[in-house]
PDB file of N, CA, C and O in Angstrom:
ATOM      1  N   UNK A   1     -74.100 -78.671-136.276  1.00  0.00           N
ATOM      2  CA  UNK A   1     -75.260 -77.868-136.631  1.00  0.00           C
ATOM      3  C   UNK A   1     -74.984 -77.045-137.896  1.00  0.00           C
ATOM      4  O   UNK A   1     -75.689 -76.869-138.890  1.00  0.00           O
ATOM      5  N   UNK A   2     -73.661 -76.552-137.558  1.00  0.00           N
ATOM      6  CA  UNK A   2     -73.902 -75.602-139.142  1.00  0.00           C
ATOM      7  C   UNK A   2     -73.182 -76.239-140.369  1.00  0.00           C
ATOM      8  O   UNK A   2     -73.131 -75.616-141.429  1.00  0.00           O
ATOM      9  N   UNK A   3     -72.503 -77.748-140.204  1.00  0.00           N
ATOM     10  CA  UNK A   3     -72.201 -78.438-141.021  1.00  0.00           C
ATOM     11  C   UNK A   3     -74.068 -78.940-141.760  1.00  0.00           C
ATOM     12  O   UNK A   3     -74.324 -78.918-142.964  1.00  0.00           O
ATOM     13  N   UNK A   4     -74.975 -79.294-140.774  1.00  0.00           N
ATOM     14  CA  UNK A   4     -76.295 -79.846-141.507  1.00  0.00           C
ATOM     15  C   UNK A   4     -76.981 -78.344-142.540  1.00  0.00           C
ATOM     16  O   UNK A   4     -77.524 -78.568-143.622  1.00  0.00           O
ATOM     17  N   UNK A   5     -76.857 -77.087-142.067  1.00  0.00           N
ATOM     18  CA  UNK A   5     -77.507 -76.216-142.674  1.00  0.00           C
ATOM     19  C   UNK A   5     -76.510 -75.737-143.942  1.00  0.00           C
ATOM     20  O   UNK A   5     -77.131 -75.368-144.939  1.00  0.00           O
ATOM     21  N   UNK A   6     -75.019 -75.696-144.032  1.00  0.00           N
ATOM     22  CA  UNK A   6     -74.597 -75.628-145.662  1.00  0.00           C
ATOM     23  C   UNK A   6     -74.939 -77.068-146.445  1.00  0.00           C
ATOM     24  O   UNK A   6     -75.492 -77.063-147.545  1.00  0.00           O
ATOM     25  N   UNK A   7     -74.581 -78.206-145.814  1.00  0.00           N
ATOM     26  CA  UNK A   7     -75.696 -79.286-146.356  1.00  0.00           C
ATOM     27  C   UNK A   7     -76.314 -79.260-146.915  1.00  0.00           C
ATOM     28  O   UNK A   7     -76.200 -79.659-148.074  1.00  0.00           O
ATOM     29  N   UNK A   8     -77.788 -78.554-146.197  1.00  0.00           N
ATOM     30  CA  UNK A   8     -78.918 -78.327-146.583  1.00  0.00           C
ATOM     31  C   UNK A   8     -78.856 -77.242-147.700  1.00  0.00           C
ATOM     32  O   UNK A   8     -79.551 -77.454-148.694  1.00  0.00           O
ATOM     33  N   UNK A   9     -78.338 -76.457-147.671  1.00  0.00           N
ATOM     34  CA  UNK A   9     -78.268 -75.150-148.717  1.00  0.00           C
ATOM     35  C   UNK A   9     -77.713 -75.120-149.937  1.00  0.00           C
ATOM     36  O   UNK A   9     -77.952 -74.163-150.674  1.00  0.00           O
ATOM     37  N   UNK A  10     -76.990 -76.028-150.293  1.00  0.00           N
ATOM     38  CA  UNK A  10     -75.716 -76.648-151.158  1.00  0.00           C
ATOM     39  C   UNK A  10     -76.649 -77.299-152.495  1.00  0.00           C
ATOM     40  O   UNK A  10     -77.603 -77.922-152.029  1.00  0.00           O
ATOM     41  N   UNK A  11     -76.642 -77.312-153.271  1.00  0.00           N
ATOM     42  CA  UNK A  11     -77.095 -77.609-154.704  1.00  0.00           C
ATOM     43  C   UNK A  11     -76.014 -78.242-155.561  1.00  0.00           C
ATOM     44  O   UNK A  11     -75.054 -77.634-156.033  1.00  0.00           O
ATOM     45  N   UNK A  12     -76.338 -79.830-155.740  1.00  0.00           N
ATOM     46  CA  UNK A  12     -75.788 -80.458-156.259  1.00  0.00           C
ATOM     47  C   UNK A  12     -76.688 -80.079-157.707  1.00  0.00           C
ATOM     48  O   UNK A  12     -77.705 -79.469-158.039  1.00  0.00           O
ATOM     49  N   UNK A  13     -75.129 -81.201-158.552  1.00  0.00           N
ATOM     50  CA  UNK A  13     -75.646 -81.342-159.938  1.00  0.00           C
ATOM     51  C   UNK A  13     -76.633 -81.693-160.349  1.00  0.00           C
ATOM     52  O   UNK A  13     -77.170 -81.064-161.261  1.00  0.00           O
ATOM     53  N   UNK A  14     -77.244 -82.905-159.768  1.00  0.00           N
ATOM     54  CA  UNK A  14     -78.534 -83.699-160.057  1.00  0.00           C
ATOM     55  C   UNK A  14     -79.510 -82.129-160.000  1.00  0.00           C
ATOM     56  O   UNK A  14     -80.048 -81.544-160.940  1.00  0.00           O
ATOM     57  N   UNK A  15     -79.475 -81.763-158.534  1.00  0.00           N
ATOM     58  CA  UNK A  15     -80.716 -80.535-158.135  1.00  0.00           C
ATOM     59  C   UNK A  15     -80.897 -79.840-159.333  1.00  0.00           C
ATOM     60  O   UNK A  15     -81.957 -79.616-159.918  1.00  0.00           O
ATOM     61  N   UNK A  16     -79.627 -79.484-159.676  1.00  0.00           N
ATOM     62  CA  UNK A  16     -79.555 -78.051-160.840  1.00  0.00           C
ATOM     63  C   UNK A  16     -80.097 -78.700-161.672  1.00  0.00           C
ATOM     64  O   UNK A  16     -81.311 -78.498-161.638  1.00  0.00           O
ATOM     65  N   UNK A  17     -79.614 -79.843-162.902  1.00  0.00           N
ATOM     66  CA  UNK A  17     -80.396 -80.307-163.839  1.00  0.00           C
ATOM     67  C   UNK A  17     -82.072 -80.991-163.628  1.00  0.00           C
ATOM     68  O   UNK A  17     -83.009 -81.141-164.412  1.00  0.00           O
ATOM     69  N   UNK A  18     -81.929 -81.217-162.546  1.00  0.00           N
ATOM     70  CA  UNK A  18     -84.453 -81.199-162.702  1.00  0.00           C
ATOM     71  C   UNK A  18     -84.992 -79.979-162.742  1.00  0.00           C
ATOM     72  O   UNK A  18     -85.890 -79.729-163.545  1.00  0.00           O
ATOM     73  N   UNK A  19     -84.177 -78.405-161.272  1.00  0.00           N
ATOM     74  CA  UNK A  19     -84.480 -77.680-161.854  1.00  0.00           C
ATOM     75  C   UNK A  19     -84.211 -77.164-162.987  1.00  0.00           C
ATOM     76  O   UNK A  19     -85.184 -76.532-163.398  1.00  0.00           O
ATOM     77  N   UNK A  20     -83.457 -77.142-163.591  1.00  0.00           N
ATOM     78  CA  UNK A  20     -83.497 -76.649-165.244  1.00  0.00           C
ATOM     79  C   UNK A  20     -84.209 -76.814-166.323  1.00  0.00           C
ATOM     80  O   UNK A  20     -84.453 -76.020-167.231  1.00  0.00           O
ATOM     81  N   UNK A  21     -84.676 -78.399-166.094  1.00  0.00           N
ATOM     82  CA  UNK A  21     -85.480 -79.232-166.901  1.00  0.00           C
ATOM     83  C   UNK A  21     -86.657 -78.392-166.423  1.00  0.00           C
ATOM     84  O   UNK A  21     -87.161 -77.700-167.308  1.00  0.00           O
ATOM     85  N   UNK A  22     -87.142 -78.314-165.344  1.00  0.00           N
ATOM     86  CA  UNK A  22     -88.480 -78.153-164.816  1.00  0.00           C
ATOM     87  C   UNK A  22     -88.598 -76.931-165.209  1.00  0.00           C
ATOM     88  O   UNK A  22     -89.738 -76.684-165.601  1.00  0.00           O
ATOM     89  N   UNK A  23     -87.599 -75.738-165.281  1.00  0.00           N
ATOM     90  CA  UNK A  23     -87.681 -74.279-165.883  1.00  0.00           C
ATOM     91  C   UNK A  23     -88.029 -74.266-167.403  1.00  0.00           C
ATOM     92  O   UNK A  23     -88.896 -73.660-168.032  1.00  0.00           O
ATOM     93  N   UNK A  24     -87.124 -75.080-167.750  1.00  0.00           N
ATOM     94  CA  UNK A  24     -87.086 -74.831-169.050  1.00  0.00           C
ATOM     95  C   UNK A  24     -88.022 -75.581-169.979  1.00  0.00           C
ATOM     96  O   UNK A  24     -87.797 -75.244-171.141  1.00  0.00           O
ATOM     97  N   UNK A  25     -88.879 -76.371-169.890  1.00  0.00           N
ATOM     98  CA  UNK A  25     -89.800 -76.454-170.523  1.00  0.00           C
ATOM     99  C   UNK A  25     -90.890 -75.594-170.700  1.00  0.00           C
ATOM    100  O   UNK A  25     -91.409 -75.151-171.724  1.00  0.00           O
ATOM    101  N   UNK A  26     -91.112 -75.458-169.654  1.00  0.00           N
ATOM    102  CA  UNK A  26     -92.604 -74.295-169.676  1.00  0.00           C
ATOM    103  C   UNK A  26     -92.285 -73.207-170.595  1.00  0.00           C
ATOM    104  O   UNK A  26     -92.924 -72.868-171.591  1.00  0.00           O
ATOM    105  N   UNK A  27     -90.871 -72.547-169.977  1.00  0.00           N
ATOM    106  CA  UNK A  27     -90.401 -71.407-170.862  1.00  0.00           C
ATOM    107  C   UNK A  27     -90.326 -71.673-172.372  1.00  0.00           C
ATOM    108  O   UNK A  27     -90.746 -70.777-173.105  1.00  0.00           O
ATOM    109  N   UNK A  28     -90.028 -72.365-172.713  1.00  0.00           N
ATOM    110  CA  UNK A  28     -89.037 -72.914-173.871  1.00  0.00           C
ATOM    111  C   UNK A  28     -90.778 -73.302-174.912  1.00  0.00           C
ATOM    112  O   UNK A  28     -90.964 -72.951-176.077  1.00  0.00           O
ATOM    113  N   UNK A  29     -91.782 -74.075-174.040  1.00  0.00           N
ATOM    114  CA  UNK A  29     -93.421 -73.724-174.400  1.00  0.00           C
ATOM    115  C   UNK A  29     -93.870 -72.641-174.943  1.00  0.00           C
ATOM    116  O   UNK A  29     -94.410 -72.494-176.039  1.00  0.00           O
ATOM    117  N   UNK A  30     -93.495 -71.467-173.688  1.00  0.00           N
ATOM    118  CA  UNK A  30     -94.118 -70.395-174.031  1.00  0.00           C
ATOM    119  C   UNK A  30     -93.274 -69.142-175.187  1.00  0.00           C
ATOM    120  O   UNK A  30     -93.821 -68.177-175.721  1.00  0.00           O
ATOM    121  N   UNK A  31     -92.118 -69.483-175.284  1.00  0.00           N
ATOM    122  CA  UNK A  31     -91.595 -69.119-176.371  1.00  0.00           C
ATOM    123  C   UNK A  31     -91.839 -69.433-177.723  1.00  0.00           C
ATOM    124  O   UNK A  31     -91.931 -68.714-178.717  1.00  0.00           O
ATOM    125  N   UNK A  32     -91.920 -70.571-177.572  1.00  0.00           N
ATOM    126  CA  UNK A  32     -92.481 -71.242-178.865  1.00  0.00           C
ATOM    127  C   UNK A  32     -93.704 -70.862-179.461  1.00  0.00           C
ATOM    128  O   UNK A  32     -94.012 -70.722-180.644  1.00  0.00           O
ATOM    129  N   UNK A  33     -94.489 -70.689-178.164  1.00  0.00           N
ATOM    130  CA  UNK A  33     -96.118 -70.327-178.757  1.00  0.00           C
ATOM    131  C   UNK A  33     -96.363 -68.965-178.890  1.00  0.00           C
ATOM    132  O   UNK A  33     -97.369 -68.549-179.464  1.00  0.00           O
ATOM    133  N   UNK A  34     -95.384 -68.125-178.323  1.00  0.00           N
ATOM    134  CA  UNK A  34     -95.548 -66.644-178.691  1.00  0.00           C
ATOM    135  C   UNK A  34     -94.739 -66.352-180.134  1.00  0.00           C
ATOM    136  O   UNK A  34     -95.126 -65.498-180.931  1.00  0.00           O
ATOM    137  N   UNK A  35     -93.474 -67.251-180.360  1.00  0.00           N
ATOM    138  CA  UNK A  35     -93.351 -67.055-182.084  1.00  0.00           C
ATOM    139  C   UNK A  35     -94.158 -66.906-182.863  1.00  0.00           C
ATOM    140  O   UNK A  35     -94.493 -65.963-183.580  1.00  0.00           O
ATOM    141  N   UNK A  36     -94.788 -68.775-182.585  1.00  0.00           N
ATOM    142  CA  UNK A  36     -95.952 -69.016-184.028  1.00  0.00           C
ATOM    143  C   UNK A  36     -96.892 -68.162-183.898  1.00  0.00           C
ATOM    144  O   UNK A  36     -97.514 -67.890-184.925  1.00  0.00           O
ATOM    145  N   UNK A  37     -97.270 -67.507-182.664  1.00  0.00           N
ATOM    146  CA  UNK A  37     -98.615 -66.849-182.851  1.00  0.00           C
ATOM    147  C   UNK A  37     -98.159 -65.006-183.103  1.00  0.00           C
ATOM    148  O   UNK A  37     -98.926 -64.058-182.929  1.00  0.00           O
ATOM    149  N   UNK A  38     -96.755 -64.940-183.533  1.00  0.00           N
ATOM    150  CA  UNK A  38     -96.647 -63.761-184.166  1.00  0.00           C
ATOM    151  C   UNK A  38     -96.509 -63.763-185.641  1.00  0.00           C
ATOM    152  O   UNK A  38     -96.768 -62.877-186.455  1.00  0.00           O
ATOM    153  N   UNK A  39     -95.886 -65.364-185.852  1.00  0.00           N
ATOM    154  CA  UNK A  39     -95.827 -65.623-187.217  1.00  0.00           C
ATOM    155  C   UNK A  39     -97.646 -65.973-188.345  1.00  0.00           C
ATOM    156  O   UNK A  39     -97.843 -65.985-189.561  1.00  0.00           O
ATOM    157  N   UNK A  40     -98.616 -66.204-187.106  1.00  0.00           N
ATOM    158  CA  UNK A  40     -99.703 -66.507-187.426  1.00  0.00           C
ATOM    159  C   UNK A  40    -100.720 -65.706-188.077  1.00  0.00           C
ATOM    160  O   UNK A  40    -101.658 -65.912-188.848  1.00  0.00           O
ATOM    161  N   UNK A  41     -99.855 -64.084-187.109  1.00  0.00           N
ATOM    162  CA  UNK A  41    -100.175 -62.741-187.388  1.00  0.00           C
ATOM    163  C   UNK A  41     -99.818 -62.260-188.427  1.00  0.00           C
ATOM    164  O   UNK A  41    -100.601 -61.534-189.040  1.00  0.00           O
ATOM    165  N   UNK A  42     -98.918 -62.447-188.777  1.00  0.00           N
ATOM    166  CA  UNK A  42     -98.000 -61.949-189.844  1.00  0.00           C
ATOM    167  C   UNK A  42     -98.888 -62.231-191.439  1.00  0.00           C
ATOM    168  O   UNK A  42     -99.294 -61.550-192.382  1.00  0.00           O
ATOM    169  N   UNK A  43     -98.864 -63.874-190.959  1.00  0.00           N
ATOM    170  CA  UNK A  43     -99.585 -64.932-192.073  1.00  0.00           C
ATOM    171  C   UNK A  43    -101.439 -64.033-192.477  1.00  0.00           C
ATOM    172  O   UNK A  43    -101.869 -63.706-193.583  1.00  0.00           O
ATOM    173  N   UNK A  44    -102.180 -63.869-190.978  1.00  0.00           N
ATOM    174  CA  UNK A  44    -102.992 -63.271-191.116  1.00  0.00           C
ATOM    175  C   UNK A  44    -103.092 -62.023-191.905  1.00  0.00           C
ATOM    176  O   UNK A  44    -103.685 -62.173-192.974  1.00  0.00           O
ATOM    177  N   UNK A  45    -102.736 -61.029-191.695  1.00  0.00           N
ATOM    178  CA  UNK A  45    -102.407 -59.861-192.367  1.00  0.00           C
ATOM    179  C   UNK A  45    -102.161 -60.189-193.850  1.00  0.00           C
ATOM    180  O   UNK A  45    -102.961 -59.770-194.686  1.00  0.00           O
ATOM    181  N   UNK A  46    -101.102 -60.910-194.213  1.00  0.00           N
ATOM    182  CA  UNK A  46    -100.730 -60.738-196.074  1.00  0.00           C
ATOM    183  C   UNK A  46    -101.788 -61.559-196.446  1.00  0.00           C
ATOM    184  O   UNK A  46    -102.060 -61.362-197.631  1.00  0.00           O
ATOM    185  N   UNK A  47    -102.602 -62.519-195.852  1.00  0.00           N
ATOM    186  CA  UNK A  47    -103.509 -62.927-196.297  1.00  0.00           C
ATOM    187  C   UNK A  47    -105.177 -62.290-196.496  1.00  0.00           C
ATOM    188  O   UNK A  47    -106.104 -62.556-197.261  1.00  0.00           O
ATOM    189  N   UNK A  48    -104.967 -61.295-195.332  1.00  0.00           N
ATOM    190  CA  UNK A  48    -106.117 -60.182-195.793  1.00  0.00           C
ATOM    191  C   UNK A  48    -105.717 -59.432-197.052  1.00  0.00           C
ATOM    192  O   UNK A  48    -106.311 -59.441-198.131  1.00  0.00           O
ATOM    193  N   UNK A  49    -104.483 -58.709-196.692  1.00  0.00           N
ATOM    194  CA  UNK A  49    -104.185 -57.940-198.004  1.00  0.00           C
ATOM    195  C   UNK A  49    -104.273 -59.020-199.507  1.00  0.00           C
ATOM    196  O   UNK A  49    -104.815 -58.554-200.509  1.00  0.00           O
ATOM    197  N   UNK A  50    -103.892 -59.971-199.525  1.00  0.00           N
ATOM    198  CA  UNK A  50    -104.250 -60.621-200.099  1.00  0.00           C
ATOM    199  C   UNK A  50    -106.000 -61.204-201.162  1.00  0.00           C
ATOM    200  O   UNK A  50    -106.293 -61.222-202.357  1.00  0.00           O
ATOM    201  N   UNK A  51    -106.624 -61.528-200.051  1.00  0.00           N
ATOM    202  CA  UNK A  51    -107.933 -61.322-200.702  1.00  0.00           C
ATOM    203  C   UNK A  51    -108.241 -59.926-200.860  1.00  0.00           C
ATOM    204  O   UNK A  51    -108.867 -59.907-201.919  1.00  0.00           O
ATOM    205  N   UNK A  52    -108.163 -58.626-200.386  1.00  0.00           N
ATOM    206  CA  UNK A  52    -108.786 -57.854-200.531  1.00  0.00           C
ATOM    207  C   UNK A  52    -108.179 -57.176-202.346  1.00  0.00           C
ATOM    208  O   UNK A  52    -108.793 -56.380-203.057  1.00  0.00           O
ATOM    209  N   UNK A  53    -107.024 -57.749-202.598  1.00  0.00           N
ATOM    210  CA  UNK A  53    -106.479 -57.654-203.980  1.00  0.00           C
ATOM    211  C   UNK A  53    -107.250 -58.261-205.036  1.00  0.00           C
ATOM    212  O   UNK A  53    -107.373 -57.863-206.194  1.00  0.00           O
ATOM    213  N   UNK A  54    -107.744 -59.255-204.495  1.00  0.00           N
ATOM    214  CA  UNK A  54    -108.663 -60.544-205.297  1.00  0.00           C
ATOM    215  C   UNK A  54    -109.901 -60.387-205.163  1.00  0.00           C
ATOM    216  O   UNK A  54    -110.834 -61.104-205.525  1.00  0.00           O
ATOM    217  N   UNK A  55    -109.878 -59.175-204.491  1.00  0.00           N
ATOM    218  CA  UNK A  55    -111.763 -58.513-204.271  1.00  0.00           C
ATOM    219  C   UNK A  55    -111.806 -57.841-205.070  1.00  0.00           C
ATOM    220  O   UNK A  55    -112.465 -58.071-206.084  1.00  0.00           O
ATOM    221  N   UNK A  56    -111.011 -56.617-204.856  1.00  0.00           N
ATOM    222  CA  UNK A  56    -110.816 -55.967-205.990  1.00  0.00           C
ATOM    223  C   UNK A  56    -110.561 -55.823-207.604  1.00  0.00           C
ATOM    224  O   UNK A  56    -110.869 -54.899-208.358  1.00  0.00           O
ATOM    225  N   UNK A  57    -109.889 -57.063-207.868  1.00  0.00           N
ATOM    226  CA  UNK A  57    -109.929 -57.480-208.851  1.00  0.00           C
ATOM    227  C   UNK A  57    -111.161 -58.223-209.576  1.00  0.00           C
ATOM    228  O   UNK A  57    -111.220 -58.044-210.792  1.00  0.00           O
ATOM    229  N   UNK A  58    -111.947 -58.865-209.111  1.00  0.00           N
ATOM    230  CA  UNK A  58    -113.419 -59.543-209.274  1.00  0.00           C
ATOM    231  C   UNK A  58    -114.054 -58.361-209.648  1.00  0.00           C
ATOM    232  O   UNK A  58    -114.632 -58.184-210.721  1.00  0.00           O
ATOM    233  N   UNK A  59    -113.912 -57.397-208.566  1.00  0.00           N
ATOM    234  CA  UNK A  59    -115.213 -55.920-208.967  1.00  0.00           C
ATOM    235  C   UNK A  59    -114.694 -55.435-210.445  1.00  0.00           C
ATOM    236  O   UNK A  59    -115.449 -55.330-211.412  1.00  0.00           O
ATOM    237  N   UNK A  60    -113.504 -55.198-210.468  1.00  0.00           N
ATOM    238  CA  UNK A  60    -112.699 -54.820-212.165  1.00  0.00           C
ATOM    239  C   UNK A  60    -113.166 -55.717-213.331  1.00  0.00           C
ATOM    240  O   UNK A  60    -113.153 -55.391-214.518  1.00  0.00           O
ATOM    241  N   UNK A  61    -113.444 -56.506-212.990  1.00  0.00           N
ATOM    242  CA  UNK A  61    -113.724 -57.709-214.376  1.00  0.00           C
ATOM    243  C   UNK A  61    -115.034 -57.707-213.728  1.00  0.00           C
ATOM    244  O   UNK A  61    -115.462 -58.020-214.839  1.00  0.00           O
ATOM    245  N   UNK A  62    -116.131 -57.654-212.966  1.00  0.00           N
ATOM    246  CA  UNK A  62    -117.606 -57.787-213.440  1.00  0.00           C
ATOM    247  C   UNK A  62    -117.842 -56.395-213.977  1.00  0.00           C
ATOM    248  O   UNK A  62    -118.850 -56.130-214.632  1.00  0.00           O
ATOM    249  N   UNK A  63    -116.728 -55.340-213.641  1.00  0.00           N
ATOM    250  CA  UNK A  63    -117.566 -53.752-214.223  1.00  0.00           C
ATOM    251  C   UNK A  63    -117.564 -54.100-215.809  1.00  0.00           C
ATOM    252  O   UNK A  63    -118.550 -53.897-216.518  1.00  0.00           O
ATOM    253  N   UNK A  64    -116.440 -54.605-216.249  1.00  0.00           N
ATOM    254  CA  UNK A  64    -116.339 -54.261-217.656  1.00  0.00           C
ATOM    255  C   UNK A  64    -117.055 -55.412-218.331  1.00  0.00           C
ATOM    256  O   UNK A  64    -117.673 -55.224-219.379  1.00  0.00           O
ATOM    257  N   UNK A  65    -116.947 -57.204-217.460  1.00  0.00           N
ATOM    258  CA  UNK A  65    -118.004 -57.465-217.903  1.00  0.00           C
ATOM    259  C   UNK A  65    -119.645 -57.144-218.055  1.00  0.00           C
ATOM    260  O   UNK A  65    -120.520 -57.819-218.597  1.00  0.00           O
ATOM    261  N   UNK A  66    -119.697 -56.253-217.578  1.00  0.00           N
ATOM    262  CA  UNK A  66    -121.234 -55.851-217.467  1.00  0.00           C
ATOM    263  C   UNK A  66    -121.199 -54.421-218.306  1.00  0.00           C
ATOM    264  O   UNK A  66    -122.245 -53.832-218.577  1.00  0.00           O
ATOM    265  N   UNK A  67    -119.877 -53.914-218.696  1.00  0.00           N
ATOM    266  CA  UNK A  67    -119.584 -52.863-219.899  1.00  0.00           C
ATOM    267  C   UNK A  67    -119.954 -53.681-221.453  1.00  0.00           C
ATOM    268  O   UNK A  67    -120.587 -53.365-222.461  1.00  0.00           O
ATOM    269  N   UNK A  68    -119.159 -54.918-220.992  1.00  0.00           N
ATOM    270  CA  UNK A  68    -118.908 -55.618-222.621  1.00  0.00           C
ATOM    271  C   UNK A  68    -120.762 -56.184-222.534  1.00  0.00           C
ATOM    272  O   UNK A  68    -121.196 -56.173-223.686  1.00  0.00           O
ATOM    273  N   UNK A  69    -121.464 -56.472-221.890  1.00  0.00           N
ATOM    274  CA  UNK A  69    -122.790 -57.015-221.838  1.00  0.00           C
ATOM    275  C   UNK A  69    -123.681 -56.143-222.206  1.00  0.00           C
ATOM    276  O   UNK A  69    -124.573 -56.412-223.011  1.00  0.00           O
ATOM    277  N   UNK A  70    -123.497 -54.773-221.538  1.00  0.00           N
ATOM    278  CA  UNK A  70    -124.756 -53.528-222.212  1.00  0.00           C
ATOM    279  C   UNK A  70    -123.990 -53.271-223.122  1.00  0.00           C
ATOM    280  O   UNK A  70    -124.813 -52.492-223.603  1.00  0.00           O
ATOM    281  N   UNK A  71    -123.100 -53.199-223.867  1.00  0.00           N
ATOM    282  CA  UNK A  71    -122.337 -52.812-225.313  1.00  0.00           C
ATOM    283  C   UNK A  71    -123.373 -53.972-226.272  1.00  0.00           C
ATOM    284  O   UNK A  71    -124.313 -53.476-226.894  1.00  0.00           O
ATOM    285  N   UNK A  72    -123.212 -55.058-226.325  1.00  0.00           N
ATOM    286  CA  UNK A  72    -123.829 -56.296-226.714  1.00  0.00           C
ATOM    287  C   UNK A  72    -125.036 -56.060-227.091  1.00  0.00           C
ATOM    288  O   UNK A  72    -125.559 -56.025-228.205  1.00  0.00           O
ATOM    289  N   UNK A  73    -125.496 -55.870-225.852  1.00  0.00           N
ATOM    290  CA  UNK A  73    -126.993 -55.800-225.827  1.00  0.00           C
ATOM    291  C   UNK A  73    -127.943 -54.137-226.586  1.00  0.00           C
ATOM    292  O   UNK A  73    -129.056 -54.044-227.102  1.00  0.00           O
ATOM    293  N   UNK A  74    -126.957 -53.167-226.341  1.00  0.00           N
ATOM    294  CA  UNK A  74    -127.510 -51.850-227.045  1.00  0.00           C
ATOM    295  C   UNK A  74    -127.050 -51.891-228.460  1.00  0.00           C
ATOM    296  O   UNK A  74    -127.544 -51.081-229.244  1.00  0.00           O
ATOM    297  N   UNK A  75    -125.886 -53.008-228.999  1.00  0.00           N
ATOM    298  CA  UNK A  75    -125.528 -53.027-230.422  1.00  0.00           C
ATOM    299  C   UNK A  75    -127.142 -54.492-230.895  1.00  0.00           C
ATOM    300  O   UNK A  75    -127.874 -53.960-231.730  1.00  0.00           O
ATOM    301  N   UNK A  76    -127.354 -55.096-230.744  1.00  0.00           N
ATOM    302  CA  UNK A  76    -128.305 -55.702-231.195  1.00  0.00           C
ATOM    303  C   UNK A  76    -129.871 -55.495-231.029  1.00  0.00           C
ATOM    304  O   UNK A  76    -130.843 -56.218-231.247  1.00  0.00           O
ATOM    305  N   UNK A  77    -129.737 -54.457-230.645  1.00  0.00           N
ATOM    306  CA  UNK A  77    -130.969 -53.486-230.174  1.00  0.00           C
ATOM    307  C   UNK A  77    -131.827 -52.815-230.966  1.00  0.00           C
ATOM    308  O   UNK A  77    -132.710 -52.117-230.468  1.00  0.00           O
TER     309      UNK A  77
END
């Protein structure tokens, strides 16, 4: 009887490596997908700061184009 229950309790090699396999994918998933989606963040962000540089810059060049346009237009006036 208590030869069948350490038997039973006993974890061979095979056992350990499916569970491991079977652990470690999911994990090894969800690691993965919590990187990229911090690296995604990251990406997000310099890419706002990004356009909002290139917004800003557009408004700088239509002011003065629209400086150099009424200059133009009040010199041929």
């Amino acid at each position: 009887m208590i030869n069948s229950l350490l038997a039973f309790g006993v974890v061979g090699a095979w056992e350990l490596l499916v569970i491991l396999i079977i652990l470690a994918i999911p994990i090894s998933v969800a690691i993965i997908f919590i990187l990229l989606m911090l690296r995604n963040k990251k990406e997000n962000i310099r890419l706002r700061l990004d356009v909002g540089k290139l917004a800003d810059e557009l408004e700088q060049t239509r002011k003065q184009k629209g400086m150099e346009g009424s200059d133009n237009s009040s010199q041929s006036g």
